[in-house]
C-alpha positions in Angstrom: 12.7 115.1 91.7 10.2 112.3 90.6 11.2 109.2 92.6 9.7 105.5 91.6 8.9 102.9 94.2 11.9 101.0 95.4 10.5 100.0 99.2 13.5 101.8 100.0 13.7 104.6 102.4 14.7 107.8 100.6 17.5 108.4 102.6 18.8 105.2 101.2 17.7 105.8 97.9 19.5 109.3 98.1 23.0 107.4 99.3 22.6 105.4 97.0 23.0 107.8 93.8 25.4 110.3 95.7 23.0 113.1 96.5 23.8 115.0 99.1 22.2 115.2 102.0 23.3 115.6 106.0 22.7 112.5 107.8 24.3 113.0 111.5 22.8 110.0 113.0 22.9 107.7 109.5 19.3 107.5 109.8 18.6 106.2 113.3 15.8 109.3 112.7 17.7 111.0 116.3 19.5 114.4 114.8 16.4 115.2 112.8 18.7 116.4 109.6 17.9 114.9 106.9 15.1 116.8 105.8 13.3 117.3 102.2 9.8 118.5 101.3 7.6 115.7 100.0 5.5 118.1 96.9 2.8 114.5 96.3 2.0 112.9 98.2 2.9 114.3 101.6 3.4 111.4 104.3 1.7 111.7 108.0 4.6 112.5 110.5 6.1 110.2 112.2 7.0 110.4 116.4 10.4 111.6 116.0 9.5 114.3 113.3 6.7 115.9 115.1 9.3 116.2 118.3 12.1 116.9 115.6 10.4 119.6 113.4 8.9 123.0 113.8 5.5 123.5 113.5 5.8 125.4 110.2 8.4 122.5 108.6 5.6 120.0 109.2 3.2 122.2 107.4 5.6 122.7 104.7 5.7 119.2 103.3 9.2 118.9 105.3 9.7 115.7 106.2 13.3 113.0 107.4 14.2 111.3 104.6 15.5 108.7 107.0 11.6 107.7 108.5 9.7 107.1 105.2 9.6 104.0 102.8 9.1 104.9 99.4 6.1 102.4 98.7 4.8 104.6 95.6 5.6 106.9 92.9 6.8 110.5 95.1 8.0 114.1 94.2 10.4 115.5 96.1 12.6 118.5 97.2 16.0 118.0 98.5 16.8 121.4 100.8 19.9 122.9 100.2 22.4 122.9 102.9 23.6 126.0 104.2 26.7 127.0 103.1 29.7 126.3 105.9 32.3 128.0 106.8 35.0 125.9 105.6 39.1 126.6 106.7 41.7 126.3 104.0 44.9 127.4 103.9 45.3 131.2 104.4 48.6 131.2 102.5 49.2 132.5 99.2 52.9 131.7 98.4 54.7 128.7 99.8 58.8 128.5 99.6 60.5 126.4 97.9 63.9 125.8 96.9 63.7 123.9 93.7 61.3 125.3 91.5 59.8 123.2 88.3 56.9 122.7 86.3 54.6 120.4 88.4 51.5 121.9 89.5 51.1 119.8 93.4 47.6 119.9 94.5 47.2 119.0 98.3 44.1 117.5 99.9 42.7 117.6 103.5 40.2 115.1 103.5 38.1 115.6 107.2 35.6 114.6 108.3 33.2 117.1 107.9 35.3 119.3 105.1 37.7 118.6 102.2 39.6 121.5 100.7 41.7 120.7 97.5 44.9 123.5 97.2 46.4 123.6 93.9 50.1 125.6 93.5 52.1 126.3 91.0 55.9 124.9 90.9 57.2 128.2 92.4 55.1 128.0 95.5 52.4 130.4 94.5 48.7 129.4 94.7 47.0 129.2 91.7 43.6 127.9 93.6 41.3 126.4 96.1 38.4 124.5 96.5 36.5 123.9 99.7 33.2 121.5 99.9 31.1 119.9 102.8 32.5 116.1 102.7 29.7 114.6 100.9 29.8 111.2 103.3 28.3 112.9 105.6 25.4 111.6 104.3 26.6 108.4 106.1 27.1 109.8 109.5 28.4 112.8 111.4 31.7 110.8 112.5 33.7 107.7 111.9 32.2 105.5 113.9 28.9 106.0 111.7 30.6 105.6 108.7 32.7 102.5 109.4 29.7 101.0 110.8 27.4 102.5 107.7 30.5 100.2 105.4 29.7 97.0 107.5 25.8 97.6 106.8 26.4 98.1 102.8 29.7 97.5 101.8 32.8 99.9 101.6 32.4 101.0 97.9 29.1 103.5 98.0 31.0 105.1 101.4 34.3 105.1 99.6 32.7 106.6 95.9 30.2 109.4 97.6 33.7 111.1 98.7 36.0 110.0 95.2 33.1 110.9 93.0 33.1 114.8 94.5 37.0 114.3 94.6 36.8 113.6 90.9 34.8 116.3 89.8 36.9 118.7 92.1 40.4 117.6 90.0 39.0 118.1 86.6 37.5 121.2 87.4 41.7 122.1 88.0 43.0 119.9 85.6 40.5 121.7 82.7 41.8 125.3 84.6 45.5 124.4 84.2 46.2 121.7 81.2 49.4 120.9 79.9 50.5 120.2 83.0 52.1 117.1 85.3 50.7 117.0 88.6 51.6 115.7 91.9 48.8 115.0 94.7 49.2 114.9 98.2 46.5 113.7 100.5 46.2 114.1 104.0 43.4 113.0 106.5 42.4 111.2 109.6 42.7 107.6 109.5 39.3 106.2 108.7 39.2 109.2 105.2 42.1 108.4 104.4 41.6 104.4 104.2 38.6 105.7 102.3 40.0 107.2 100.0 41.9 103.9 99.1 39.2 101.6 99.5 41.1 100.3 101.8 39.5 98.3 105.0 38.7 100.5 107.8 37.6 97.7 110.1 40.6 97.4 112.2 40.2 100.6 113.5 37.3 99.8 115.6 38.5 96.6 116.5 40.7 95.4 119.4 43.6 96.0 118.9 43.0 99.1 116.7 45.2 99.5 114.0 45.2 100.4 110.7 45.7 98.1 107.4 47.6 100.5 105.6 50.8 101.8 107.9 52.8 103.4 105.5 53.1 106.1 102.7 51.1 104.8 99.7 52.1 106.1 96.5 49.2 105.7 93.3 48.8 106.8 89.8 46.0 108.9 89.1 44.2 106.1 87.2 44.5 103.6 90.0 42.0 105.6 92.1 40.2 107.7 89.6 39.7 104.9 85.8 38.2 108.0 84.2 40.5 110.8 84.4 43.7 110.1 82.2 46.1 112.8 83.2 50.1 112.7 84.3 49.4 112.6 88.1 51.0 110.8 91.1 49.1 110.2 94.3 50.6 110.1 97.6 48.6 109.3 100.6 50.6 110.4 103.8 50.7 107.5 106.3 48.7 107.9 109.8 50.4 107.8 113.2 48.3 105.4 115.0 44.4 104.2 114.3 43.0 107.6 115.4 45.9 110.2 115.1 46.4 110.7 111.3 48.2 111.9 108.6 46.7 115.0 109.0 48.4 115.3 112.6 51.6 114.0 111.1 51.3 116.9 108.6 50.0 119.5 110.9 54.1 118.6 113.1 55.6 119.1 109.5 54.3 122.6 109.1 54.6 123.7 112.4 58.0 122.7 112.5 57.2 120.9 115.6 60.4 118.8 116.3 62.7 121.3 116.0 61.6 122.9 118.9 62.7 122.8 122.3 61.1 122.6 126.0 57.5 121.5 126.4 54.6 122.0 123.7 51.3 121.0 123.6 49.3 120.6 120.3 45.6 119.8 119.3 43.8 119.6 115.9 40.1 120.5 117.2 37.1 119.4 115.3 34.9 116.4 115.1 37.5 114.3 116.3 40.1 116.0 119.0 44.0 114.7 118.6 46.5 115.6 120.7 50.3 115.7 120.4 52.3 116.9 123.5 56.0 117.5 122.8 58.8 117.0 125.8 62.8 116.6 125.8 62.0 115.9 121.7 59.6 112.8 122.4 55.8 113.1 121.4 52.8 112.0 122.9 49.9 111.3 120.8 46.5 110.7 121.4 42.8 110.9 120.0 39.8 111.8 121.5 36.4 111.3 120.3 34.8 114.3 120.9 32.2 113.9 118.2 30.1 116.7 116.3 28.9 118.7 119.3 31.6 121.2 118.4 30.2 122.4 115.3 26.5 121.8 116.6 26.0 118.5 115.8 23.4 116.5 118.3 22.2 119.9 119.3 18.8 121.1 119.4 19.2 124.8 117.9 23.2 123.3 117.0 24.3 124.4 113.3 27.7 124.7 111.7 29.5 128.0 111.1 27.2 129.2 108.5 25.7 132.4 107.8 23.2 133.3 110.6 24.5 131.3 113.3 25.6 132.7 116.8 29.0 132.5 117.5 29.1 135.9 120.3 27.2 135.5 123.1 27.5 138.5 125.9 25.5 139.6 128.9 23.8 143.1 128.3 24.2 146.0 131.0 20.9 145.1 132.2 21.2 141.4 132.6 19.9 139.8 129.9 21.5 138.0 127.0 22.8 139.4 123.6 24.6 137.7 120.4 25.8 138.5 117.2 25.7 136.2 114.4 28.1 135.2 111.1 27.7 138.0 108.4 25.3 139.8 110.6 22.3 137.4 109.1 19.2 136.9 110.9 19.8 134.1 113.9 19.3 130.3 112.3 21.2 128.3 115.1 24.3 128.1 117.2 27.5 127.1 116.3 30.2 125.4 118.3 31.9 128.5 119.4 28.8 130.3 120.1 27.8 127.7 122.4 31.0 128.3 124.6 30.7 131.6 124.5 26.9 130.9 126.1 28.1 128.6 128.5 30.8 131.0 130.1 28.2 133.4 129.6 26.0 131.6 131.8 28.0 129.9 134.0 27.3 130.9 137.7 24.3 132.6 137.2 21.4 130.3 134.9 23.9 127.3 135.0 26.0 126.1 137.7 29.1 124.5 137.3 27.6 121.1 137.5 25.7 122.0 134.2 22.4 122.6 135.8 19.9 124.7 134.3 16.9 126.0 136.0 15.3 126.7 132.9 15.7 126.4 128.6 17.4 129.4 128.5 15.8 131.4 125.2 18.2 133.4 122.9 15.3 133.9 120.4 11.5 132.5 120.3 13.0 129.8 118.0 16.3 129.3 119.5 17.3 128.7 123.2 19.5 125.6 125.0 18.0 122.7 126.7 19.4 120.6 129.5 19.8 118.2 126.9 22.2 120.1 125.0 24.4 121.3 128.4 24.7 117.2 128.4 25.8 116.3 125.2 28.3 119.5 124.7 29.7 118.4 128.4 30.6 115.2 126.6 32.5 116.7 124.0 34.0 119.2 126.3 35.5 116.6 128.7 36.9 114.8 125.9 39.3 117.1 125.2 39.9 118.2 128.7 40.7 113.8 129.4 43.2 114.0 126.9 44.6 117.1 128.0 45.0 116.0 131.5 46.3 112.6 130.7 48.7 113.3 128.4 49.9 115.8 131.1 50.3 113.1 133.4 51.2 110.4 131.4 54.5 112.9 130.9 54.8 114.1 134.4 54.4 117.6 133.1 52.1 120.4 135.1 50.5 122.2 133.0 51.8 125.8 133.7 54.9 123.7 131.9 53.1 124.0 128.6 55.8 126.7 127.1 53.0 127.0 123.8 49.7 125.2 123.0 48.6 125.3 119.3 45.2 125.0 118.3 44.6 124.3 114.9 41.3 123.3 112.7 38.3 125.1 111.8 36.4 124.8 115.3 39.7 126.1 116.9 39.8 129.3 114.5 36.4 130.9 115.5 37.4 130.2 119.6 37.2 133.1 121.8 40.0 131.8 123.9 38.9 133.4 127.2 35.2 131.5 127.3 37.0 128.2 126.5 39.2 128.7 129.3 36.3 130.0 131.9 34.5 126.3 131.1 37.4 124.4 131.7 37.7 123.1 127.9 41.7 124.1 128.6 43.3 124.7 132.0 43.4 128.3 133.3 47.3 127.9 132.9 47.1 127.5 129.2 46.3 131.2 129.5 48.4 134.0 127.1 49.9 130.4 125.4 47.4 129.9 122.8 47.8 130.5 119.2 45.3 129.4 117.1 47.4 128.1 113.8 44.5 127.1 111.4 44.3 124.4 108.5 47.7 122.8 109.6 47.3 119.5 107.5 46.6 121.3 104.4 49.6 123.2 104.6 51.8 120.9 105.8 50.7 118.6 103.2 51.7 121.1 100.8 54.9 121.7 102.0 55.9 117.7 101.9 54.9 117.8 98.4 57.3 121.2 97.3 60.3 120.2 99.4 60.8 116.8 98.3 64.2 116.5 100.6 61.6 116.9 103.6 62.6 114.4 106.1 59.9 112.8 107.2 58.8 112.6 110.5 60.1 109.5 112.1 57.2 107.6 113.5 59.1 106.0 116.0 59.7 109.3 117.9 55.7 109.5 118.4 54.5 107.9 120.9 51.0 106.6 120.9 48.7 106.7 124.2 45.6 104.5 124.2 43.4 106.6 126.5 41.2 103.7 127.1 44.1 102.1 128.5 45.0 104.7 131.4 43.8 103.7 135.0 42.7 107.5 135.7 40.4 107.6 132.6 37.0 107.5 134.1 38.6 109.7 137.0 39.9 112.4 134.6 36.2 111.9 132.7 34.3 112.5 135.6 36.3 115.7 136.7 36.4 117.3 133.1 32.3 117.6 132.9 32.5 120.3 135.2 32.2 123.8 133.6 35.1 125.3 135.8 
């Protein structure tokens, strides 16, 4: 593409029109992703791209959009992103007791993925639709992207995500016309209150709530002018101002309080939330593990795409193996890959303290630094923080735990056994996991079919603020241990 001078940089100027493009660090030029191929004129690297960038990229044209102003007339190549593994909802029939004419489309708006289910008023799946959430392009995480809609407004954050929404839901509405449709949508707190251009600045300031507590019920037109269709829109409310609707969805499908004893849940991706169960009370709480689990911040880190490692073994004679998505040639590591490495090398080239004598090399191209054992240690303690203080908070041991489901993307490519050898869950957890998938998608789905669902009453779910817990730093400090 032909771009004119703007004295903007072209990250911005690719924001602004809703290109795509991954932007981990919103262009603070520090995850090195944003990267196109200048064709004329080529800029001289800057410091962070010739430490960023291989050798070859360089001498390609390839360049951050994030670290050059465009201060004349340029040509250049966005690079396609790799194509992610994205989770929907495994199901192909859904029950339902009262069976009409409304097509329901559900929506799971995450952070990194949104996945659009469309079913017929039997129950039976008519289709799907999965795509990498386009405001990404804003930053790998919330925090980014609330603090990317004080920088320039909430609209161009809030229309990069509707505008591929929209395009998504007349693609079904031109596959199935004729039809009245009912929309449910599902999310964490900060998509969800993007999706309704509603202000997501409370949610990073004391005292951290939300401005919009309750279900919120739209017509199509209110959120989407262009598309005139019969359509309702329901946004499912969040439980607190970082455990959301898609939690509170994930409890409906899973049935949760109906059960009885002591149950443990977590919905593991770029955020970690947590909902422990116990004598029919639930404890909720967030954790920000941020994008180290699908390989964001890493040096050789990539999602779950074709080509990345995500089996790591030791060989009879010592050294280190892997196998990679689809059997493609090795382009990076993925979240579940780098467990697998860690337990892998755990007690040998790492110690528990996360020490590494030397990069430990998978390929010439691909290896992990000390750097990267630091940042995934991060992530990892997290989730083991919340874990722990939730136990506590509840008096509960955890060989208590009667079931622990693990749900979300990052959660279904998990070899259990590694994630338990580096301390991510305790060793007690052990034979108790069951990995349940797209839970918010589905349980978004079901709310919309059985319309004399109770909902979940939000006062049985208790909110812990982990920042508020005297043993925090204690827990913290503890969990960055691999053991």
């Amino acid at each position: 593409m032909i771009i004119p001078k703007t004295d903007q940089t072209f990250l911005a100027y690719l924001q602004e029109r809703k290109i795509p493009i991954d932007a981990t660090c919103n262009g603070k030029g520090t995850c090195g992703k944003c990267k196109v191929r200048f064709i004329d004129p080529i800029p001289l690297p800057s410091s962070e791209e010739i430490k960023l960038l291989q050798p070859d990229e360089l001498n390609a044209g390839i360049r951050l959009a994030c670290r050059h102003t465009i201060d004349a007339d340029t040509t250049i190549e966005r690079l396609e992103e790799a194509e992610f593994t994205i989770l929907g909802s495994d199901v192909r029939h859904f029950h339902t007791d009262h069976p009409d004419e409304t097509i329901r489309i559900a929506i799971d708006i995450g952070t990194t993925t949104v996945v659009l289910l469309a079913v017929d008023g039997s129950g039976t799946v008519l289709d799907e639709i999965r795509f990498l959430n386009p405001q990404r392009a804003y930053g790998a995480d919330v925090l980014s992207r609330i603090q990317a809609s004080q920088e320039l407004g909430i609209k161009p954050i809030s229309d990069a995500l509707l505008h591929s929404l929209e395009s998504a839901l007349v693609s079904l509405f031109t596959k199935y016309p004729g039809s009245r449709y009912k929309i449910g949508v599902t999310g964490n707190p900060t998509m969800t209150h993007f999706f309704m251009q509603a202000p997501v600045e409370p949610i990073i300031r004391v005292p951290y709530s939300v401005s919009v507590k309750e279900t919120k019920v739209f017509q199509l037109t209110d959120l989407f002018p262009a598309l005139d269709y019969p359509a309702e829109i329901i946004v499912y409310p969040p439980i607190s101002a970082y455990v959301g609707a898609d939690i509170l969805c994930g409890l409906v499908e899973l049935d949760f309080f109906s059960r009885k004893g002591t149950h443990l849940f977590l919905d593991l991706g770029t955020n970690g939330e947590l909902v422990l169960l116990k004598n029919g009370i639930a404890y909720a709480t967030s954790t920000a593990a941020g994008p180290a689990f699908e390989g964001g911040n890493l040096s050789c880190g990539c999602g779950s795409i074709d080509g990345a490692i995500h089996n790591v073994f030791r060989n009879d004679d010592g050294s280190i193996g892997f196998e990679t998505l689809s059997d493609e040639p090795p382009v990076g590591i993925c979240g579940s890959g780098y467990i697998d490495l860690f337990s892998v090398l755990l007690g040998q080239e790492m110690d528990e303290g996360g020490h590494l004598d030397e990069i430990v090399e998978l390929t010439p191209e691909i290896g992990l630094t000390q750097q990267d054992v630091r940042m995934f240690q991060l992530a990892k303690a997290a989730i083991r923080t919340g874990i722990e203080i939730l136990l506590k908070k509840t008096d509960t041991q955890a060989k208590e735990i009667e079931r622990f489901d693990l749900a979300g993307g990052f959660g279904s490519g998990l070899r259990i056994d590694a994630a338990i050898t580096i301390g991510l869950f305790p060793k007690e957890f052990n034979g108790k996991i069951h990995t349940v998938g797209n839970t918010a998608l589905r349980g978004t789905m079901k709310l919309l079919l059985d319309e004399s669902q109770d909902p979940i009453d939000l006062s049985r779910i208790h909110t812990v603020e982990l920042a508020d817990e005297p043993s925090l730093m204690d827990e913290f400090v503890d969990a960055l241990y691999f053991n």
